[in-house]
N, C-alpha and C positions, 0 to 999 in steps of 0.2 A: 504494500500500500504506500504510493507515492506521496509526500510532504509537498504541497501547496500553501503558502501562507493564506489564511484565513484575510476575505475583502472585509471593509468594516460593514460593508449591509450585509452580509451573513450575520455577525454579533451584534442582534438589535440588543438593548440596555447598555450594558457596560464596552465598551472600545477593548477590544485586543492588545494585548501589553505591548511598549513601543517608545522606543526614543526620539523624537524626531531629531533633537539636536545632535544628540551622537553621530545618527546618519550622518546628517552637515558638515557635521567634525570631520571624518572619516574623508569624505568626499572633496571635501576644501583641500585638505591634508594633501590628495593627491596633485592637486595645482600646483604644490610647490615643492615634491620631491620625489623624484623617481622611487627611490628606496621605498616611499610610503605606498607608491600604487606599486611595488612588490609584495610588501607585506598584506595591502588588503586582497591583492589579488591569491595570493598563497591562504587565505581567512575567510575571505566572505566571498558569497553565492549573490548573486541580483537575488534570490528567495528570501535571504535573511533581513532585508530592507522590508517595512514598513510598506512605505508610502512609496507606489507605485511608480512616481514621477523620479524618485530617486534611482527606482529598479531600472528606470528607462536609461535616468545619464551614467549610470554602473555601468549597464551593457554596454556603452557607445566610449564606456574608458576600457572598459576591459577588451575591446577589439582593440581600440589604438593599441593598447599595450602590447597583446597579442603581437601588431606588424613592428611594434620600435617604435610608435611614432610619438612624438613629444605629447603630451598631455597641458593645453590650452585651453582657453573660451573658444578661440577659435575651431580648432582641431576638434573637441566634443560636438560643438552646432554642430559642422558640416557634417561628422559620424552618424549624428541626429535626424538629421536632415536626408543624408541617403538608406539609415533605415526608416523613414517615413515615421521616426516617433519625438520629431521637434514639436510639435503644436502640443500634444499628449503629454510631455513633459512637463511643459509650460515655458516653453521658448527661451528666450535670451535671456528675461527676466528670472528666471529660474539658475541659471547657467552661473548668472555676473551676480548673481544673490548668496551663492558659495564662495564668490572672492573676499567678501566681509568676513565671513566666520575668520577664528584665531586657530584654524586648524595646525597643529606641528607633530612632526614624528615622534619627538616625545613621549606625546601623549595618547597616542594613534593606538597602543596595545590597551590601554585601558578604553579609548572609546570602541574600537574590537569587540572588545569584550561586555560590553554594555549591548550592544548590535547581537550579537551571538545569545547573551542572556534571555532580550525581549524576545527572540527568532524561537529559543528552545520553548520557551515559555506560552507562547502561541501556537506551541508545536503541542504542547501537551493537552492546551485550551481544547488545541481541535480532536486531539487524541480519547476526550473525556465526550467529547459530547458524539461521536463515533460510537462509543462503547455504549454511552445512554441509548443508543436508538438499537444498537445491536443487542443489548439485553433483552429488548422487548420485543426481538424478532424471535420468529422460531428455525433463523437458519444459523447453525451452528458452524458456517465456515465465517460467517460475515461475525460472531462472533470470536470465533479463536484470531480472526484479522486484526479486532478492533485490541483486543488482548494484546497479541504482537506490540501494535504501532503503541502502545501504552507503554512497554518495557522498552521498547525503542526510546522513545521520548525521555525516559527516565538516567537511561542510559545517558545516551545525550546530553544531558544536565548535567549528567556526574562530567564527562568528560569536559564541557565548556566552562565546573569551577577549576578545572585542575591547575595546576603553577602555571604561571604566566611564561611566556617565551623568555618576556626579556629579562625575567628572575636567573632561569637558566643560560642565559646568553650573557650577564653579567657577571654568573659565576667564575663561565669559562673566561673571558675574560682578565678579570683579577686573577686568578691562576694563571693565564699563560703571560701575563705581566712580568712576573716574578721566574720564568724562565731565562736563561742567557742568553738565548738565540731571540730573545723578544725585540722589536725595533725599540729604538728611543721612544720615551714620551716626546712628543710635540712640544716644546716650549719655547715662549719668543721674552727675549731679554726687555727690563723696564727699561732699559740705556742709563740705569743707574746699578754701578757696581754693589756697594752693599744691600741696597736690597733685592739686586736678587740673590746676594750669598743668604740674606739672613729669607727669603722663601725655599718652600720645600724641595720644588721643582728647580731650584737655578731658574725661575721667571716667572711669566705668564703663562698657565697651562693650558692648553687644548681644552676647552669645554668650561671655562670659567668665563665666568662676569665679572668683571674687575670694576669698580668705580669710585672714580676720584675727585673728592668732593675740594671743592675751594670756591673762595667769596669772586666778582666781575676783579680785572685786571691781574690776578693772582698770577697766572700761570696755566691755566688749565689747557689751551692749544699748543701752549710752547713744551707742555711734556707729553700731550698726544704727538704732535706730529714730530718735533724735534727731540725728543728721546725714544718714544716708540716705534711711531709709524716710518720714518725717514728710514730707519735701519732696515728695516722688514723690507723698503722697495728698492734699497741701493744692492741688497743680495738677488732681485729679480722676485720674491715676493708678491703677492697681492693683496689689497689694502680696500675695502668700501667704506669710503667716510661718507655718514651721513651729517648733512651743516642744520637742515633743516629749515633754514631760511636763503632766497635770494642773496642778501647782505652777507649769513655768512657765508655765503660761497664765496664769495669774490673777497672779503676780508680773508679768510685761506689763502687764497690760490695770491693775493698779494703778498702775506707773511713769507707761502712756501719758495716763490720768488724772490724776496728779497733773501731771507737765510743761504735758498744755492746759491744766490751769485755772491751774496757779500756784499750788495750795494744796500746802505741806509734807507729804510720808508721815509725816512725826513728827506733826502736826496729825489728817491720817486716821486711822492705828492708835489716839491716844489718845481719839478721837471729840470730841475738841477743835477743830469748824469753828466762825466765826463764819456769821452769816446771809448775809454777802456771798461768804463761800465756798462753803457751801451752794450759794448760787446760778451761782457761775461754775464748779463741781461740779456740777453737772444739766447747766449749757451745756455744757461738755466731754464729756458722755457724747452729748448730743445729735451734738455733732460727728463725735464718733470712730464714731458707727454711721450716720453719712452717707456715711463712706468707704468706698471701694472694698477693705476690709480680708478676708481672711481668713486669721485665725489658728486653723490646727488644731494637736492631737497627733496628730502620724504619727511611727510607729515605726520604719519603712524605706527606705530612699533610694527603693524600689518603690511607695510608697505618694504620698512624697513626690513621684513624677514623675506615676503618675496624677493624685493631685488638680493640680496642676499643669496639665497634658494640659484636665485639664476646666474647670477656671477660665480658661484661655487661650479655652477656643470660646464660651465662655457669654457671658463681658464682657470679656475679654481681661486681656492680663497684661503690665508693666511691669517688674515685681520679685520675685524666690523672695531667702528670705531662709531660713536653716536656722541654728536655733539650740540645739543646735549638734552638731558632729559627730563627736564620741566618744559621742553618746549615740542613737545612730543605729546600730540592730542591723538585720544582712542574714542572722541564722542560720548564719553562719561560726563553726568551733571556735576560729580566734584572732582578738583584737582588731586588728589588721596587717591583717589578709583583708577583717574588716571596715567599715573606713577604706578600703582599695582599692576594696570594692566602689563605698561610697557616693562615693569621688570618682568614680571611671567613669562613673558612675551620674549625678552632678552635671553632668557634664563635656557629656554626652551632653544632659543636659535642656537646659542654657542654648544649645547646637549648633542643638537641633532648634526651642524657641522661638524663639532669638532675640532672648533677654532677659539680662540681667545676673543670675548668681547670685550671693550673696555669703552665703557659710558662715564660723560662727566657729569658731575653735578652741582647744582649750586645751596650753599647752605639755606638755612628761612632768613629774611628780614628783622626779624628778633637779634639773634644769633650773630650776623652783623653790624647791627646797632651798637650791641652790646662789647663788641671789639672783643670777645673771649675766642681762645682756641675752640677750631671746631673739630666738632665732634661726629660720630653718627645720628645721635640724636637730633642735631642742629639741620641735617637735611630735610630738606621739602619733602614728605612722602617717606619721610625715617624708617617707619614699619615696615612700607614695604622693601627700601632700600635695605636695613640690617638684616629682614629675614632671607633675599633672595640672592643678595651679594655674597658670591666665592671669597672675595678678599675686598676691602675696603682699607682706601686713601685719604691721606688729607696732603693737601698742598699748600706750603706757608712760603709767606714772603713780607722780608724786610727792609728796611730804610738801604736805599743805594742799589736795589736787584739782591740782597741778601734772598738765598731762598734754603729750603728744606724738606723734608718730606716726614708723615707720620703713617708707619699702619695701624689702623684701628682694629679694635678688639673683631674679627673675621671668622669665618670658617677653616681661613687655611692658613692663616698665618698667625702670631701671638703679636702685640703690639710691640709699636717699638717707633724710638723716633730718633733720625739723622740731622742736624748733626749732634753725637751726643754729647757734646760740649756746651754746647748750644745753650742759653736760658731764654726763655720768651715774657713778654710782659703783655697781655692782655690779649696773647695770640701774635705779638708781633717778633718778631727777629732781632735781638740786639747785636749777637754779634754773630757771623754764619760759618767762620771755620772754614773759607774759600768756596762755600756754595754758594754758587750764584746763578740767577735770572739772568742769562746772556742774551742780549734782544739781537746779536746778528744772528746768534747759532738755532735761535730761535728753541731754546733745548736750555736745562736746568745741568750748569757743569758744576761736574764732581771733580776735587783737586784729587 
C-alpha cells in the first residue's frame, strides 16, 4: 500500500500535521548552496512537503539538480514553466517569496527533520483512518493491508527520530582532526603578532565570527582592511566586504588607495599629487583591481549570505568582512531583533562556508558619552553580540594614533589586553608602548 500524503479536503476538522515554514526553510536553503540541495535531495521526496505548491518547485529543483544545473529564480521558472506547473505553483510570486526566508545549511538538518517528522506523522494520520474503515469491512486482506501500513508508519517514526547526520558527521570529524595526516585548520592571521600567539588557532578560524567593537574614528576599517583583509589578498586570497552604504564604499576604496600607494588623503582631497604620486596612484588602482576583492552594499544579513553563497562557488572565499552591523536592517520593528537577526545570520554563514567572518561594531551612545573602556556589554544589540560571537574585540585609541587592542571575555579566547604596559584612563590611551594608528598603513602597527 503506497504513501500518498493526505490533501487537506480529505481531513475535514482538524489540518494534517505540517510545517509550512520549515518547507520554506528547506527550499530557500537550496538558492544559496549547492551542498544544501545535496542534502535535501539525498532527505526529502516532493511526498514529504505539505503544500503542494512547494511539491511542485521541489520537482523543478530536483530535475535541475538531477542535469548540474545551477539552482536560481531563474532556472526553477523556466523548469516550471516547461513542466507546465508554473501557474499551479503560484508563479514568480511564489518562487522570489523563498528569497526572503533566512534559509542556511546550518540549519537545513534540523529543518529536514521537522519536514520528515510532519510527512511521518501524516503518514500515520492516514494509516489510522485506513485501519478505521478496514475494521469494519469484512474483507480480511484490506485488513491485514491497513495493519501492515500501520507498523510501517510506526516504523518510520522510529527511524526519522534516530541521530541526526550531522551529530554523526561531527563526530567523525573531531576524530579525524586529531589524526597526523589531517590538513591544517584554516586560519587567517589578525596582522597582529600577539594576538594571534595569545589565540588558540595562531588567528582567525574557519567558521568563526569575530567582532570588533570600537566607538566612530577609532580604528575599526584600519584593522579590517589594513591588518586583516590586505594580507589575505596580497597572498591571492579572496575577500567580500560588505560597506553597506554608497558613502562607504567609496570612503574604502579611497582609504584602500591611499594606504597602497603611500600618497596622503590630505594630498588626494586637495588634488595636490606630485607626478610620482600620480604614478604610484595609477599603480595602486592597478593593484587593488587585481584582487580577489568584492566590495558590495548589501543591506541585509540575507543579502549578505547570498552574495557570499555565490562568490564562494565562483572563485571561492577566504574572508566576509561586514562593515558594519548596526547598519545592517533585517525588517525587524526593533533594533535588538535586528542585530539578532544578523548575528544568527552571520553565525550560520561563516558554519556553512567555513570561513572566518569578522563584523564590526559600534558601542551604544551611553557607553561613549561616558568615555569608559568598552566592553561587551556596551554594544548595540550586546545579547545578541556576547551570545553569538566566536571571539570578541575591542579597539582602543589614544592621544597622537596611540592604539591597542582588548579581547573580551569570548568563547574562544580568555581576555586579555595589548599593550600590557599600557594604563588607560577613562578608556583612553596614555601611553601605547609603540602601538600605533598608522593613517598611511592604514593598519594598527605592532613595534
Amino acid at each position: 500500500m503506497s504513501y500518498e500524503p493526505p490533501h487537506p479536503a480529505d481531513q475535514p476538522g482538524i489540518k494534517p500535521p505540517h510545517s509550512l515554514d520549515a518547507e520554506r526553510e528547506c527550499l530557500a536553503a537550496a538558492f544559496i548552496s549547492d551542498i544544501a540541495m545535496d542534502k535535501l535531495a539525498a532527505k526529502l521526496t516532493p511526498a514529504a512537503l505539505y503544500d503542494e505548491r512547494h511539491q511542485r518547485i521541489y520537482r523543478a529543483m530536483l530535475a535541475l539538480h538531477g542535469r548540474t544545473v545551477p539552482i536560481d529564480i531563474v532556472t526553477v521558472s523556466q523548469e516550471m514553466r516547461d513542466l507546465g506547473t508554473y501557474d499551479a505553483a503560484g508563479g514568480g510570486r511564489a518562487v522570489s517569496g523563498l528569497l526572503d526566508r533566512a534559509g542556511t545549511v546550518s540549519n537545513l538538518e534540523h529543518y529536514i527533520g521537522i519536514v520528515l517528522e510532519k510527512a511521518t506523522r501524516r503518514r500515520i494520520q492516514l494509516a489510522a483512518k485506513q485501519l478505521d474503515v478496514a475494521v469494519h469491512s469484512y474483507n480480511d486482506g484490506d485488513l491485514e493491508a491497513a495493519i501492515l501500513e500501520v507498523e510501517e508508519a510506526k516504523q518510520h517514526r522510529i527511524d526519522t527520530l534516530a541521530p541526526t547526520e550531522s551529530w554523526a558527521l561531527a563526530t567523525r570529524e573531531n576524530v579525524a582532526a586529531l589524526d597526523d595526516d589531517a590538513p591544517p585548520r584554516k586560519v587567517i592571521s589578525s596582522g597582529i603578532g600577539p594576538l594571534d600567539h595569545h589565540l588558540p588557532g595562531g588567528g582567525f578560524e574557519a567558521g568563526w565570527l569575530v567582532v570588533a567593537i570600537a566607538p566612530p574614528k577609532v580604528g575599526k576599517t584600519s584593522f579590517a582592511f589594513g591588518n586583516v583583509t590586505r594580507p589575505v589578498l596580497e597572498k591571492g586570497g579572496s575577500v567580500l566586504y560588505a560597506a553597506l552604504s554608497d558613502a562607504g564604499v567609496r570612503r574604502l576604496n579611497l582609504k584602500m588607495l591611499c594606504a597602497v600607494s603611500g600618497v596622503p588623503d590630505r594630498a588626494v582631497k586637495r588634488r595636490d599629487m606630485t607626478s610620482n604620486q600620480h604614478q604610484a596612484w595609477a599603480a595602486a588602482a592597478d593593484t587593488i583591481q587585481g584582487w580577489k576583492l568584492q566590495v558590495e552594499r548589501l543591506r541585509s544579513a540575507r543579502d549578505i549570505a547570498l552574495c557570499a553563497h555565490t562568490m564562494s562557488r565562483r572563485v571561492g572565499l577566504d574572508l566576509v568582512v561586514v562593515d558594519y552591523i548596526q547598519r545592517v536592517r533585517n525588517g525587524e520593528r526593533e533594533s535588538h531583533q535586528d542585530i539578532a537577526v544578523t548575528m544568527s545570520t552571520l553565525q550560520d554563514l561563516a558554519a556553512d562556508l567555513q570561513v572566518p567572518v569578522l563584523a564590526l561594531s559600534q558601542p551604544s551612545l551611553d557607553a561613549r558619552r561616558n568615555k569608559k573602556t568598552i566592553t561587551a556589554a556596551d554594544a548595540k544589540g550586546s545579547g545578541a553580540i556576547e551570545e553569538d560571537a566566536d571571539l570578541l574585540l575591542s579597539l582602543l585609541r589614544g592621544k597622537d594614533g596611540a592604539g591597542g587592542i582588548a579581547v573580551l571575555p569570548s568563547r574562544e579566547a580568555q581576555e586579555h589586553v595589548w599593550p600590557a604596559e599600557d594604563q588607560t584612563v577613562g578608556g583612553r590611551l596614555i601611553s601605547a608602548c609603540g602601538w600605533r594608528w598608522d593613517s598611511r598603513t592604514l593598519r594598527l602597527e605592532v613595534p
